[in-house]
N, CA, C and O atoms as a CHARMM CRD file, in Angstrom:
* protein
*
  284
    1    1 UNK  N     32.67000  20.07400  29.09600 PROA 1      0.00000
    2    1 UNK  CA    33.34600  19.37100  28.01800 PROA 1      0.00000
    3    1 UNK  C     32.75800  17.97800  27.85000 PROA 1      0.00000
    4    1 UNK  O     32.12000  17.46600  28.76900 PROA 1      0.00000
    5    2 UNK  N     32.95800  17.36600  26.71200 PROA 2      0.00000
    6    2 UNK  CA    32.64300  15.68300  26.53700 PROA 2      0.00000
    7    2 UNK  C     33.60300  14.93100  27.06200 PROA 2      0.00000
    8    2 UNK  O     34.82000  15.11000  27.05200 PROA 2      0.00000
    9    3 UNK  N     33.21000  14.40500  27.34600 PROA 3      0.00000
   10    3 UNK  CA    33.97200  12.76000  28.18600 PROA 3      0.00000
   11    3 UNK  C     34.45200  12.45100  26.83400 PROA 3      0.00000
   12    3 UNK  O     34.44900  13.21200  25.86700 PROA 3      0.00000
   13    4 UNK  N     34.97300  10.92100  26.90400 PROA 4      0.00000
   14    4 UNK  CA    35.13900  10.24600  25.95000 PROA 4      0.00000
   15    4 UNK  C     34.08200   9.65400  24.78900 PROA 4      0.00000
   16    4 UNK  O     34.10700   9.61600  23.55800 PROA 4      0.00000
   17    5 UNK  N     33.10900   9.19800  25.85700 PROA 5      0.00000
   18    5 UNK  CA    32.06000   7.89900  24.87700 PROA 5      0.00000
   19    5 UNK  C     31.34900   8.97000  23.99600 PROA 5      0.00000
   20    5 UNK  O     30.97900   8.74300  22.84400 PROA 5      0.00000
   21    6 UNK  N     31.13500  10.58900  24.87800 PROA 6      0.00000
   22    6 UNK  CA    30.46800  11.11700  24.15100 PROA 6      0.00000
   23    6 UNK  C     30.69400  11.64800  22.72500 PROA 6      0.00000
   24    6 UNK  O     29.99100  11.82800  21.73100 PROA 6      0.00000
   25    7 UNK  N     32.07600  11.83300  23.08700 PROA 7      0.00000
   26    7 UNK  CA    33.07500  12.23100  21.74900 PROA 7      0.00000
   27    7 UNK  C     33.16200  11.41100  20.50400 PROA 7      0.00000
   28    7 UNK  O     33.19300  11.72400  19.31400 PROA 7      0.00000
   29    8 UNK  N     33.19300  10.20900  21.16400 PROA 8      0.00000
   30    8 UNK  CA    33.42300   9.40500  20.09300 PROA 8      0.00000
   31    8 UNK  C     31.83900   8.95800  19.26300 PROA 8      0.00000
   32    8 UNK  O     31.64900   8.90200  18.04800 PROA 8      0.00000
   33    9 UNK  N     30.87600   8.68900  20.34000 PROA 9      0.00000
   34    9 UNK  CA    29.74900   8.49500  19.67800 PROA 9      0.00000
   35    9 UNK  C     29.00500   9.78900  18.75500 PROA 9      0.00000
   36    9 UNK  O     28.38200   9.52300  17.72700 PROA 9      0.00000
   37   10 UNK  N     29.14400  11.09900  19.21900 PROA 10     0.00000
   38   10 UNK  CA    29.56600  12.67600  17.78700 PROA 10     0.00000
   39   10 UNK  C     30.17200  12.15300  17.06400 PROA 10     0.00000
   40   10 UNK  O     29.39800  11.88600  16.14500 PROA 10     0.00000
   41   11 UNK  N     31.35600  11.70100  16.77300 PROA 11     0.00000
   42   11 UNK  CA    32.18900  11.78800  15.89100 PROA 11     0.00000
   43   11 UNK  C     31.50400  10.14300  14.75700 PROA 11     0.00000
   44   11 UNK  O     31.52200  10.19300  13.52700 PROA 11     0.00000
   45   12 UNK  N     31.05500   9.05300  15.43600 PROA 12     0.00000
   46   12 UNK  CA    30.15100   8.21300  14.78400 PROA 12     0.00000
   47   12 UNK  C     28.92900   8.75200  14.02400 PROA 12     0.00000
   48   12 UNK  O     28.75000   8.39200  12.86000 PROA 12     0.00000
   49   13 UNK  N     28.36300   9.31700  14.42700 PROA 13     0.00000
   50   13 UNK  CA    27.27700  10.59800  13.80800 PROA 13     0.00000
   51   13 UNK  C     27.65600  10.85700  12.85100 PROA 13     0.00000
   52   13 UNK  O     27.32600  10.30700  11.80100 PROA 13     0.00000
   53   14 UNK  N     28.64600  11.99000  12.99800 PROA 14     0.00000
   54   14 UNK  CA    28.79400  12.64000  11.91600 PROA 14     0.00000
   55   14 UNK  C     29.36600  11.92500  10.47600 PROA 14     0.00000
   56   14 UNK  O     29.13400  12.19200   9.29600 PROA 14     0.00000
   57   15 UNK  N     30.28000  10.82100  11.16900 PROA 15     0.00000
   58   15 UNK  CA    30.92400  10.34200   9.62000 PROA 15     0.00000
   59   15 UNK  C     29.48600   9.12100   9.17900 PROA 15     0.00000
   60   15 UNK  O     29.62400   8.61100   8.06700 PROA 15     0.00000
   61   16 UNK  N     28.59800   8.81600   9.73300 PROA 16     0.00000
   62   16 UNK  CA    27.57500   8.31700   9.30700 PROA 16     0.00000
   63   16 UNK  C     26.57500   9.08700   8.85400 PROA 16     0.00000
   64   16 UNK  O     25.82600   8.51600   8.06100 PROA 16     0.00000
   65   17 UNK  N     26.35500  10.07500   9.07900 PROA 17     0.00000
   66   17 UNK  CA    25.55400  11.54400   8.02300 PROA 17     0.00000
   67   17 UNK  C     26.62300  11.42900   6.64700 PROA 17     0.00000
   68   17 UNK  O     26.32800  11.03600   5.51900 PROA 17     0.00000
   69   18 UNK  N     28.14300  11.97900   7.22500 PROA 18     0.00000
   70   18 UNK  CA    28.65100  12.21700   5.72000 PROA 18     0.00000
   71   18 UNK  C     28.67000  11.10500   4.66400 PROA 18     0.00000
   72   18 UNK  O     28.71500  11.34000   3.45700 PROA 18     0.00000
   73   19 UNK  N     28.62500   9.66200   5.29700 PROA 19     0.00000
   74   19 UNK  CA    28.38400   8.86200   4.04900 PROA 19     0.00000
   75   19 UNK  C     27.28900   8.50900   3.75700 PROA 19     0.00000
   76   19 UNK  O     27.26600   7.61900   2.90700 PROA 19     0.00000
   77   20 UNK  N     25.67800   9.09300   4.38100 PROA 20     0.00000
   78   20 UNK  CA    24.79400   9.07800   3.86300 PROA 20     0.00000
   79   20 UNK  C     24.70800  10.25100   2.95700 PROA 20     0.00000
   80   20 UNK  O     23.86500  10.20300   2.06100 PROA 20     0.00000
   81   21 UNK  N     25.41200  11.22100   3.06000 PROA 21     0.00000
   82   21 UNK  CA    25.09000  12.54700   2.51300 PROA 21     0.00000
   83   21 UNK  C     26.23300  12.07900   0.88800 PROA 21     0.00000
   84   21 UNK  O     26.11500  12.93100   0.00700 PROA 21     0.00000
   85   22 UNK  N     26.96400  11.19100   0.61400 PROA 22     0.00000
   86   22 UNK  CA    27.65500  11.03700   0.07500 PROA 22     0.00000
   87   22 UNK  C     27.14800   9.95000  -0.99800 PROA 22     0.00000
   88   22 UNK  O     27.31700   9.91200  -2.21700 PROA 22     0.00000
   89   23 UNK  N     26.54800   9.17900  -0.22700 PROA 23     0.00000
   90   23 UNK  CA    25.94000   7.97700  -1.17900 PROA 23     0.00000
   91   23 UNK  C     25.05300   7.85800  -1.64800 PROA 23     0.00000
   92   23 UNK  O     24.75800   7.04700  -2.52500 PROA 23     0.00000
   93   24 UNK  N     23.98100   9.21800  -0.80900 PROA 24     0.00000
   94   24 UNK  CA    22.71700   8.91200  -1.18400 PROA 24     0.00000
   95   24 UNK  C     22.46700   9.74000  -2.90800 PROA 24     0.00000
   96   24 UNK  O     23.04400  10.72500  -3.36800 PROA 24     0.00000
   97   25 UNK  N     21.64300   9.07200  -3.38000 PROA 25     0.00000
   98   25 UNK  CA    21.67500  10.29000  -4.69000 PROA 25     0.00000
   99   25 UNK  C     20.40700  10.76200  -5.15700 PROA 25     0.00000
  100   25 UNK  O     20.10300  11.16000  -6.28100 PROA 25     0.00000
  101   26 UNK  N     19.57100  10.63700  -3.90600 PROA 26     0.00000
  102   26 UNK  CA    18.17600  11.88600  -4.12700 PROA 26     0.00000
  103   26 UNK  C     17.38300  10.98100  -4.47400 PROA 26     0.00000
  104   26 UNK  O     16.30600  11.44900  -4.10500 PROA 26     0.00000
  105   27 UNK  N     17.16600   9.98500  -4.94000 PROA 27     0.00000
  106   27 UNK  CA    16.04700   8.43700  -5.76000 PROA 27     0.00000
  107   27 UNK  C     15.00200   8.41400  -4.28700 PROA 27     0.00000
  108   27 UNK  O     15.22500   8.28400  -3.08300 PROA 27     0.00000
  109   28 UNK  N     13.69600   8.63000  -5.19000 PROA 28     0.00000
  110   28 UNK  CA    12.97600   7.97500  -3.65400 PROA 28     0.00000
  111   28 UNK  C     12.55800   6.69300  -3.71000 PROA 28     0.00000
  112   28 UNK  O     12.26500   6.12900  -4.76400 PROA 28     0.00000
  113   29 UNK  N     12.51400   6.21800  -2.67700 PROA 29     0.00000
  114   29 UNK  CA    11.85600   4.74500  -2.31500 PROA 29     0.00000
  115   29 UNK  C     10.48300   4.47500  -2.57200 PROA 29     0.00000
  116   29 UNK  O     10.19000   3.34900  -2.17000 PROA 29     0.00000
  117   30 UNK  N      9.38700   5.17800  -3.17100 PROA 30     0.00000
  118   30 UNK  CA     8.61600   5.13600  -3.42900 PROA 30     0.00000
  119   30 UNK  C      8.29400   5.33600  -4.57500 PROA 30     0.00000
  120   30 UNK  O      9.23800   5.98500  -5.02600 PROA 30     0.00000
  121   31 UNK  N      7.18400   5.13100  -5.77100 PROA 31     0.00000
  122   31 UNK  CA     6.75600   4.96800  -6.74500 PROA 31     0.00000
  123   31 UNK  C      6.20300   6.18600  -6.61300 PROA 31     0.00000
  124   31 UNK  O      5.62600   6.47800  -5.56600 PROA 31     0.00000
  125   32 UNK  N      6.33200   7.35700  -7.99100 PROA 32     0.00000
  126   32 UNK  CA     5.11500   8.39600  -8.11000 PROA 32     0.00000
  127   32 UNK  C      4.19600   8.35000  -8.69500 PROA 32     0.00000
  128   32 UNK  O      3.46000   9.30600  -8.93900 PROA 32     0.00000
  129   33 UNK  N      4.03900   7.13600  -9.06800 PROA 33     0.00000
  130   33 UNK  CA     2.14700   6.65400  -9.48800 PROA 33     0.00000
  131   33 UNK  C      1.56800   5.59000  -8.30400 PROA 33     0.00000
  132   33 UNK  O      1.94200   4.76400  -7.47100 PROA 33     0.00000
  133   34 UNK  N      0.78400   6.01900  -8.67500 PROA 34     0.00000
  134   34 UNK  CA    -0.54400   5.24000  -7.19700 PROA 34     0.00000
  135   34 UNK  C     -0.38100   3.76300  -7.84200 PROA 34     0.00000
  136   34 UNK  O     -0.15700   3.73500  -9.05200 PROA 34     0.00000
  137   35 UNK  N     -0.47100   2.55200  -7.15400 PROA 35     0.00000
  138   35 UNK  CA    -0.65400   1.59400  -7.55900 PROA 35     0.00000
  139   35 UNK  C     -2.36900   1.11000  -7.14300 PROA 35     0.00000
  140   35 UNK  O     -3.14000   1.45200  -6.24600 PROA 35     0.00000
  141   36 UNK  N     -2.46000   0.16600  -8.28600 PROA 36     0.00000
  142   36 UNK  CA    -3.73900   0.53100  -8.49700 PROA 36     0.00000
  143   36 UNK  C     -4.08700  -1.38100  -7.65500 PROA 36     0.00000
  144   36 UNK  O     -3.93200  -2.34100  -8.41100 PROA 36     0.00000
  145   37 UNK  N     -4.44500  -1.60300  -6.42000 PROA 37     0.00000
  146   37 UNK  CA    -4.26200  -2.68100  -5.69200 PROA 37     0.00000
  147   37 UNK  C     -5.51200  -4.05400  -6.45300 PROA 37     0.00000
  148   37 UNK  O     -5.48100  -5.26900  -6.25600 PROA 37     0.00000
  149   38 UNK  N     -6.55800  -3.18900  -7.37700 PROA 38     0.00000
  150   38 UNK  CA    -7.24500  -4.32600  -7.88800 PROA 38     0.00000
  151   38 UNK  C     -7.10400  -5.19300  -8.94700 PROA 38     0.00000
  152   38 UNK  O     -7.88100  -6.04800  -9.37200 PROA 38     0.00000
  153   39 UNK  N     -5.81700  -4.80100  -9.38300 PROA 39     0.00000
  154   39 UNK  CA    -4.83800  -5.20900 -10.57300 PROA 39     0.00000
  155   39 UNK  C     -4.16700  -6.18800  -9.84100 PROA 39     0.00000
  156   39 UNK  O     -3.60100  -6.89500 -10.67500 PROA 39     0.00000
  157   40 UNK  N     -3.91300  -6.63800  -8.60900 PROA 40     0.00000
  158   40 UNK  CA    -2.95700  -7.53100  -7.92300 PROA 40     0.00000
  159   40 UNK  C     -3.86800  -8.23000  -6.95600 PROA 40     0.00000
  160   40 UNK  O     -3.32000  -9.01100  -6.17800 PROA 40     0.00000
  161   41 UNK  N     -4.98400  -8.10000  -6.88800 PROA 41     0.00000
  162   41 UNK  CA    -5.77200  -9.18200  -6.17600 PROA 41     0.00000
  163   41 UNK  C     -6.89400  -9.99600  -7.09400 PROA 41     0.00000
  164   41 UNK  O     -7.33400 -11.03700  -6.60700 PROA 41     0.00000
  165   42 UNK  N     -7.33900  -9.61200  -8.28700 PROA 42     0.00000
  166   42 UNK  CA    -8.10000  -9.59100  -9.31700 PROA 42     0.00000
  167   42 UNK  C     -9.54200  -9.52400  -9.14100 PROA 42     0.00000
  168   42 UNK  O    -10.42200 -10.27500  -9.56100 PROA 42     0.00000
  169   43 UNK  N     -9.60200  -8.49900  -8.45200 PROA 43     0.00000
  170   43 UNK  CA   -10.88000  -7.93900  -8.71400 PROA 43     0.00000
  171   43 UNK  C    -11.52600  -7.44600  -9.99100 PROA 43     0.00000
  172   43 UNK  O    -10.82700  -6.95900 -10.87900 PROA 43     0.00000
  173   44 UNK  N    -12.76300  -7.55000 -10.10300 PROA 44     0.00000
  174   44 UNK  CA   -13.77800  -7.01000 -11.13000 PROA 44     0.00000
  175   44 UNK  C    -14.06200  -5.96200 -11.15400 PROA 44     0.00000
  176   44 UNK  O    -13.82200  -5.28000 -10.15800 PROA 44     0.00000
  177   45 UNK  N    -14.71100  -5.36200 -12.32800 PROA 45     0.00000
  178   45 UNK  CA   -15.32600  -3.80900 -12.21400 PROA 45     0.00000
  179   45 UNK  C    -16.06000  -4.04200 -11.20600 PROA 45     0.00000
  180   45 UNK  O    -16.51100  -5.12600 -10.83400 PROA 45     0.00000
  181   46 UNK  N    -16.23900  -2.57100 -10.55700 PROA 46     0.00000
  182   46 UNK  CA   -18.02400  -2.71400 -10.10700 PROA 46     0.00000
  183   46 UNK  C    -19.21600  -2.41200 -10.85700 PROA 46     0.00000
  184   46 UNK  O    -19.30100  -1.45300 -11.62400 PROA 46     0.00000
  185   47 UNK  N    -20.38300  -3.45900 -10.56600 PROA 47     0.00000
  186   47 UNK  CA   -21.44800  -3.56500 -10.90800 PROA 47     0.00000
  187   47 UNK  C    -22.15600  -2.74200 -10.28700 PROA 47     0.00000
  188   47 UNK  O    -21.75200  -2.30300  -9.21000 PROA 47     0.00000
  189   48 UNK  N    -23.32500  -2.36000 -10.79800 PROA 48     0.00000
  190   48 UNK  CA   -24.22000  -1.69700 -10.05500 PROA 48     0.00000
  191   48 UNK  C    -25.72000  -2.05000 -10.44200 PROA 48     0.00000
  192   48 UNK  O    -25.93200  -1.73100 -11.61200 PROA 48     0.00000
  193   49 UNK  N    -26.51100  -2.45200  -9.99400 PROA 49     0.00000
  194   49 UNK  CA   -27.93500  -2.88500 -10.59800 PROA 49     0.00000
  195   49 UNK  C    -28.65400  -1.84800  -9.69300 PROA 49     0.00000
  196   49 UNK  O    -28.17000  -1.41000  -8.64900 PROA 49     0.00000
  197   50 UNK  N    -29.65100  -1.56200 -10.11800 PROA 50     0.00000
  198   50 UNK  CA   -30.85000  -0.60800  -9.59500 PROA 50     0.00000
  199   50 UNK  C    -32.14200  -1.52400  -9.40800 PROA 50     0.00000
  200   50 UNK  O    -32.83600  -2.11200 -10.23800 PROA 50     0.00000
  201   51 UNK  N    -32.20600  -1.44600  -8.19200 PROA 51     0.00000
  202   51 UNK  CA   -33.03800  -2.14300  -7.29300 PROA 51     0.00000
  203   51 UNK  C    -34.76200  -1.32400  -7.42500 PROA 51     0.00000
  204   51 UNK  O    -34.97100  -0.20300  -7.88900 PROA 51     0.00000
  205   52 UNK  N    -35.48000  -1.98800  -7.04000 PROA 52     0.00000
  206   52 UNK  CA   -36.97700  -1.48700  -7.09500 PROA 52     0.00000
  207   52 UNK  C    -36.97000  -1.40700  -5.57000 PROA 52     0.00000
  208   52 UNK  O    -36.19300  -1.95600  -4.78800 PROA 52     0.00000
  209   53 UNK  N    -38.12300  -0.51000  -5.29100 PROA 53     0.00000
  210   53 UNK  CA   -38.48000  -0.17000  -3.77900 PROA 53     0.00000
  211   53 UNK  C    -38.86600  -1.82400  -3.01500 PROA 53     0.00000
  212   53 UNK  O    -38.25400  -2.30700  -2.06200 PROA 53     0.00000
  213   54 UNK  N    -39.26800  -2.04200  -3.26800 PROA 54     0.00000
  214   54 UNK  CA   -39.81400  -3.76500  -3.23400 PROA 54     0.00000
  215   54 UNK  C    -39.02400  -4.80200  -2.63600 PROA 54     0.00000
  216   54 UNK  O    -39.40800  -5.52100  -1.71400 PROA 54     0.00000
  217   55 UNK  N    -37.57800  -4.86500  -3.36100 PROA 55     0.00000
  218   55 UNK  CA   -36.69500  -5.93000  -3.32000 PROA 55     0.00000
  219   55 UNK  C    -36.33900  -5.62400  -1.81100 PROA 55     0.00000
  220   55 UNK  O    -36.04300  -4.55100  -1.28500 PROA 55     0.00000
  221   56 UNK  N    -36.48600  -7.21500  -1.13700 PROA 56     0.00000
  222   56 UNK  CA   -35.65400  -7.31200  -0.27100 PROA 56     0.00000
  223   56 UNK  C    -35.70300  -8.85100   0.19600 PROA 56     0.00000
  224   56 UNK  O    -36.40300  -9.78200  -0.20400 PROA 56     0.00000
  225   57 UNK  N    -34.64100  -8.77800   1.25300 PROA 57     0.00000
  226   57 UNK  CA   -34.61100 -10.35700   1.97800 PROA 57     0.00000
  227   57 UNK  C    -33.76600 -11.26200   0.44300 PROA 57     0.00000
  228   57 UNK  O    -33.75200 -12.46500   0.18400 PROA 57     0.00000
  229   58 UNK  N    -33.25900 -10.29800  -0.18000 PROA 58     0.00000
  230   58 UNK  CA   -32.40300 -11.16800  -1.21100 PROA 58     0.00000
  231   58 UNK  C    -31.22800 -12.03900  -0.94900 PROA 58     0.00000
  232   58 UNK  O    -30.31500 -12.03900  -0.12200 PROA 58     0.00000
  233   59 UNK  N    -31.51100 -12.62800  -1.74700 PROA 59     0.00000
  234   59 UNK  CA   -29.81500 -14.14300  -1.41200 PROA 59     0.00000
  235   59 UNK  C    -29.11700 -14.21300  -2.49500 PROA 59     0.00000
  236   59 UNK  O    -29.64100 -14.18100  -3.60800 PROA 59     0.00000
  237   60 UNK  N    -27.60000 -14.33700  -2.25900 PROA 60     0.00000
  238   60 UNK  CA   -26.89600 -14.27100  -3.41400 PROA 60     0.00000
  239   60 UNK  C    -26.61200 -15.75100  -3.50400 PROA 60     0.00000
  240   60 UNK  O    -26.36700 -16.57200  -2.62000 PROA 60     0.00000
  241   61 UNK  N    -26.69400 -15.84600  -4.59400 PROA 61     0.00000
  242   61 UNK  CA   -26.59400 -17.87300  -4.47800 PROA 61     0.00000
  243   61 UNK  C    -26.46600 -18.19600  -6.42800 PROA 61     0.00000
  244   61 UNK  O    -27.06700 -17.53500  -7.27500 PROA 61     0.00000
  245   62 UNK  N    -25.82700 -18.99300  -6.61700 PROA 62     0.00000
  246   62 UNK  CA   -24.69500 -19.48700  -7.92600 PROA 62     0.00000
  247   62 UNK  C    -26.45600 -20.36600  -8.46700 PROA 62     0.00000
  248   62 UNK  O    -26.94800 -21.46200  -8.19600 PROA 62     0.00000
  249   63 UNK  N    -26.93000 -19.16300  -9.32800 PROA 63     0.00000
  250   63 UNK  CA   -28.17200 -19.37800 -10.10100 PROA 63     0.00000
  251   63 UNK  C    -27.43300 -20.58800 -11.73800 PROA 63     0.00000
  252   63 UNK  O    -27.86300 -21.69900 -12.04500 PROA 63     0.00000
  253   64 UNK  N    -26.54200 -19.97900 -12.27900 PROA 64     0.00000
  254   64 UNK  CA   -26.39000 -20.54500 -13.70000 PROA 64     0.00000
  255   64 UNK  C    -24.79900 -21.19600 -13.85900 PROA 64     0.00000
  256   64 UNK  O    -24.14600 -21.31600 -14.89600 PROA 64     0.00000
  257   65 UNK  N    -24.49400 -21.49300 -12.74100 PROA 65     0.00000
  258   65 UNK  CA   -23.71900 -22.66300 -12.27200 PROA 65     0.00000
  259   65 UNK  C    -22.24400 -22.25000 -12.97800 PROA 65     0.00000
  260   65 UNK  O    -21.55900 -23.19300 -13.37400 PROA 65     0.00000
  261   66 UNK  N    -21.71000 -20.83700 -13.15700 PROA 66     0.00000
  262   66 UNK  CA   -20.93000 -20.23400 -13.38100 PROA 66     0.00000
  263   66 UNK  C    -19.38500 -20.04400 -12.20200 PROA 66     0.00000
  264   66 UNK  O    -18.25900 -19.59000 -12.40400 PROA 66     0.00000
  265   67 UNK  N    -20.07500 -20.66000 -10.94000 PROA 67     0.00000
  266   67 UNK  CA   -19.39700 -20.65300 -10.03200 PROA 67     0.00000
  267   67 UNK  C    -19.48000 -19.54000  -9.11400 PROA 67     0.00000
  268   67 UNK  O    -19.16600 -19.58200  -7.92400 PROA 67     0.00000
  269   68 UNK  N    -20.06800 -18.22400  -9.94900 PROA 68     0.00000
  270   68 UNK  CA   -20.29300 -16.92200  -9.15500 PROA 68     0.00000
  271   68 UNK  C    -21.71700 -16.86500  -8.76300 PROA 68     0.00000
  272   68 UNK  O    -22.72400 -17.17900  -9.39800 PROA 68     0.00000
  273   69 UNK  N    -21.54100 -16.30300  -7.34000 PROA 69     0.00000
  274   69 UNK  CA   -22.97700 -16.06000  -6.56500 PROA 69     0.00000
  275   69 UNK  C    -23.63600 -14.90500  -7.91000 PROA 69     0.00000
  276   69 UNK  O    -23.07000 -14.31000  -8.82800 PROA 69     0.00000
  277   70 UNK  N    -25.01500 -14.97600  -7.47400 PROA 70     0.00000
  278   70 UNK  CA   -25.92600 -14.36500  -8.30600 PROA 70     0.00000
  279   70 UNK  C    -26.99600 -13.36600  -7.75300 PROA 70     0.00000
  280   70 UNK  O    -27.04400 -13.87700  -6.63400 PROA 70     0.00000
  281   71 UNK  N    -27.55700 -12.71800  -7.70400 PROA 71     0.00000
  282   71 UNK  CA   -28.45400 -12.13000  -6.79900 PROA 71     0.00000
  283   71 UNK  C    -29.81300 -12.14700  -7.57700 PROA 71     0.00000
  284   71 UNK  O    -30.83000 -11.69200  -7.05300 PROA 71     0.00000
């Protein structure tokens, strides 16, 4: 048989299921679209340049004083 504490801590259980089972109303906590994280840090497209066999030892460095490195 249960003792006491055990009884009572079942019986805490259960009426804490039934008022989750009571209150809850199925909504999830999560979003069903992907959030899209470069919209909230402000990132740029990506670029892509096509390089020659050749190029290397390149430096990215603020050529036309735009503030953005340059390659």
């Amino acid at each position: 048989m249960l003792n006491g504490s055990s009884k009572s801590i079942r019986i805490l259980c259960l009426a804490l299921l039934a008022i989750y089972c009571v209150t809850a109303d199925g909504t999830r906590a999560y979003s069903e679209e992907k959030a899209r994280l470069a919209d909230s840090y402000g990132f740029k497209p990506l670029e892509i340049f096509k390089l020659s066999d050749r190029s290397a030892n390149m430096l990215a460095q603020d050529l036309n004083g735009d503030g953005l490195n340059d390659l």
